[in-house]
Structures are given as structure tokens and as C-alpha cells.
N, C-alpha and C positions, 0 to 999 in steps of 0.2 A: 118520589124515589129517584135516586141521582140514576145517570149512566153506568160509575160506579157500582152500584147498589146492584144493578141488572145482572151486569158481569158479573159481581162476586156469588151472586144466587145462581146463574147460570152454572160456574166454576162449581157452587159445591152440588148441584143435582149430576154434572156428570160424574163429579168425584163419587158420591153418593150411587150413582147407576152403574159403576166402573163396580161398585162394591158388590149391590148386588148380582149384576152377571158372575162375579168371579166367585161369587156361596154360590149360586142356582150351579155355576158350572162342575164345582167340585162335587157337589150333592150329587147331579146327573152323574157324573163320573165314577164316583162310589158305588153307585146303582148298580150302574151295566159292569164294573168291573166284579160286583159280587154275584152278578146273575151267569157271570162266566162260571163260578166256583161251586153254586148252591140253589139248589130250585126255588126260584123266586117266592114260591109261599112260605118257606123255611128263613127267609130274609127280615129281618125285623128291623124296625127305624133307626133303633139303638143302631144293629151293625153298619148303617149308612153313616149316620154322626161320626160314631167312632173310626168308618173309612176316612171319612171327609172332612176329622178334625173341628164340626161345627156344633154348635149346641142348641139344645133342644126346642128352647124358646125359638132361637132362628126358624129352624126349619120350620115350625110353626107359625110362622110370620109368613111361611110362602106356600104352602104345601098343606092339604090335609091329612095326607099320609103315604104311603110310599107307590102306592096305584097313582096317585095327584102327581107324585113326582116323575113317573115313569111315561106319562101320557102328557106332562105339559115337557118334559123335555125333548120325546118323540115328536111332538107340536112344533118348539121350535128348529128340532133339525128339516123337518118338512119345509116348513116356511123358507128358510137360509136357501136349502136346494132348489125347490119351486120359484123362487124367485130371481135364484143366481145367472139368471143370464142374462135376464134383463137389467139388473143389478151391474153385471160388470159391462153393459153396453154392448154384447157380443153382436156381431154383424153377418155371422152365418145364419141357414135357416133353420137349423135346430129349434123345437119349440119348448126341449126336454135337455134336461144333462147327464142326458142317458148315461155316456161313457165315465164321467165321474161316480156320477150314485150307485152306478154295476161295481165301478170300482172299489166304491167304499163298503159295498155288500160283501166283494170279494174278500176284502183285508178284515172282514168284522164277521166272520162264519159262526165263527163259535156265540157272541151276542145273537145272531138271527137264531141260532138253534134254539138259544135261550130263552128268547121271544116266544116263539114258536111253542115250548115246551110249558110256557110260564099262563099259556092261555089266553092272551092278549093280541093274538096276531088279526082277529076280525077286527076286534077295535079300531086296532095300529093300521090294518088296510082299508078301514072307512076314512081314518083322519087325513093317510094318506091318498086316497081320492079326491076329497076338498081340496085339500094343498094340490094337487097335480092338476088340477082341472083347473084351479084359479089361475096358476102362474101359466100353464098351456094357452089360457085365454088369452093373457095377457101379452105372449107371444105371437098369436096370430092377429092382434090389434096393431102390433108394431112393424110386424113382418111384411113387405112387400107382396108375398106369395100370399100370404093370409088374409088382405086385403077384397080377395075374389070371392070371400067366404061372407055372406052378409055378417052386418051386425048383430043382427037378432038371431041366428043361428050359429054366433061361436059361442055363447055358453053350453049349448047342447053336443056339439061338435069337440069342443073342448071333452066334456065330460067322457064322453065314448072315448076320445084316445085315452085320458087318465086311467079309463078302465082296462085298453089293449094292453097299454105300460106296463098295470101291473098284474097280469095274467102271463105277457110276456117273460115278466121277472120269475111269477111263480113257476112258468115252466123252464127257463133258464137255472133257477138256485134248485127246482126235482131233476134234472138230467145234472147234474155235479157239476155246472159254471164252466161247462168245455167250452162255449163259444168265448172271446175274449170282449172286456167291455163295449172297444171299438166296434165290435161286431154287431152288435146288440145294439148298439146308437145306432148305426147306416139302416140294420133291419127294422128298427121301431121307427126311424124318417122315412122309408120307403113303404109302410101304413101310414104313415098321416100324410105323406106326397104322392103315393100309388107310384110307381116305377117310372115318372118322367122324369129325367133329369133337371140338373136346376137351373 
């Protein structure tokens, strides 16, 4: 197979992966946009298609059905955020992106209610644990500060913050989101750094 040949296969799997993120996105989309409007068991696959413009065969190419779709897109928002600091190179010691994902809780209330209502929040906070404890680990591997932490004890370490995170959040979004995200990032870094400066 030429050089060529390489490239043009190359060229069409991302054309081809470009396609499918942009069905998987809209599909997710559809989803949480109807779970604003109608309690998630009343939601039927039909009404995602016809949100999302796609057809049936598709979604069945990706999805076993509308639980498959709700919990592998919750999956990759987890992943994106878990991973996102290490991802964009951040050099602070944040191990968490706290003050964004508070943020995005903040501007998405009505989907969390939905969540919440739809039955799915134990789920959604087990999957969210794995994701937070992986990319936290993977923080304190990179971090200077996290360095003093043996290697064999930041998966466990890791794990226990993933869990303050999101006990912090559960009792941040029960008292109505009065603290501001910023606020919540400095208080969920002064648990995983105890109050010494940095």
C-alpha cells in the first residue's frame, strides 16, 4: 500500500469519525433536550430521532436504546471533563475542574433535575466516580505537589477525593448553588491540599 493509500484511508476514518461524533452528538442532544420537557420514561426512541433528525437504523448502529444513549453520552461528558486539565496542559494545581463543571451544573439545572427525576442519578454518580478518580489520579502523577503522595497509594487517594467532589456537589446543588463555582473549586483544593498554601 503506497503513502498515498495511507493518507487517503486515514482522510476518510476521520471524515467517517467526524460523522459519527456529529449522529452520537445530536442524538445526545435530543435526549437531554426532551428530558427538559417530559419525564424520561414517557420519552420514546421515536421522539429522539425525530428531535435529532436521524434514522432508526442509525441509532441502532450505536445505541441499544434510549438508557444505552443516556449513560454512553453521560460517559463521554465525564471523560472530556476528567480529563480536561490535563488535556489542555494546565500548570496550576488544581486536580479537578471544579469551577467549570460547577459551572456547567449551574447553567444545566433543569437537565440535573431531570436526571435526578428520571432515576438514573446512582448510576450517573457511580460512572461519575470512575471518571473523577481516574483523571484526579492522573493529576496527582503529573503534579509536583502530588509527587509526595506514593505511587501506590494515588489510586486509593485519588478515589476518596472523587468521592468528597461529589458529596461536595450533592451538597452544593441541596443548599440552591449559593456558593459561586470559584468558590467550590478553592474549597474542594483545600480537601485534597489541607489548608497549606501553595
Amino acid at each position: 500500500m503506497s503513502g498515498n493509500d495511507h493518507l487517503h484511508l486515514a482522510n476518510s476514518k476521520k471524515k467517517t469519525d467526524a460523522r459519527v461524533r456529529r449522529t452520537r452528538d445530536a442524538l445526545g442532544d435530543a435526549l437531554v433536550a426532551l428530558m427538559q420537557e417530559k419525564p424520561f420514561e414517557s420519552i420514546t426512541v421515536q421522539d429522539v430521532l425525530d428531535r435529532a433528525h436521524v434514522g432508526r437504523s442509525t441509532f441502532y448502529s450505536h445505541y441499544s436504546d434510549k438508557d444505552d444513549l443516556l449513560m454512553s453520552d453521560v460517559d463521554d461528558f465525564y471523560e472530556r471533563v476528567s480529563m480536561g486539565l490535563s488535556a489542555q496542559g494546565d500548570t496550576s494545581d488544581r486536580v479537578f475542574p471544579v469551577r467549570e463543571f460547577f459551572g456547567h451544573l449551574a447553567e444545566a439545572q433543569r437537565f440535573v433535575s431531570a436526571l435526578s427525576s428520571s432515576g438514573k442519578m446512582q448510576e450517573n454518580m457511580e460512572l461519575a466516580r470512575g471518571h473523577f478518580a481516574r483523571g484526579i489520579e492522573r493529576r496527582l502523577a503529573e503534579l509536583p505537589r502530588g509527587q509526595s503522595i506514593p505511587a501506590s497509594d494515588r489510586p486509593a487517594v485519588a478515589f476518596a477525593h472523587a468521592g468528597a467532589l461529589l458529596s461536595l456537589m450533592t451538597w452544593w446543588i441541596d443548599r440552591g448553588m449559593r456558593q459561586s463555582p470559584t468558590e467550590m473549586d478553592e474549597m474542594f483544593h483545600r480537601i485534597v491540599w489541607g489548608h497549606r498554601g501553595p
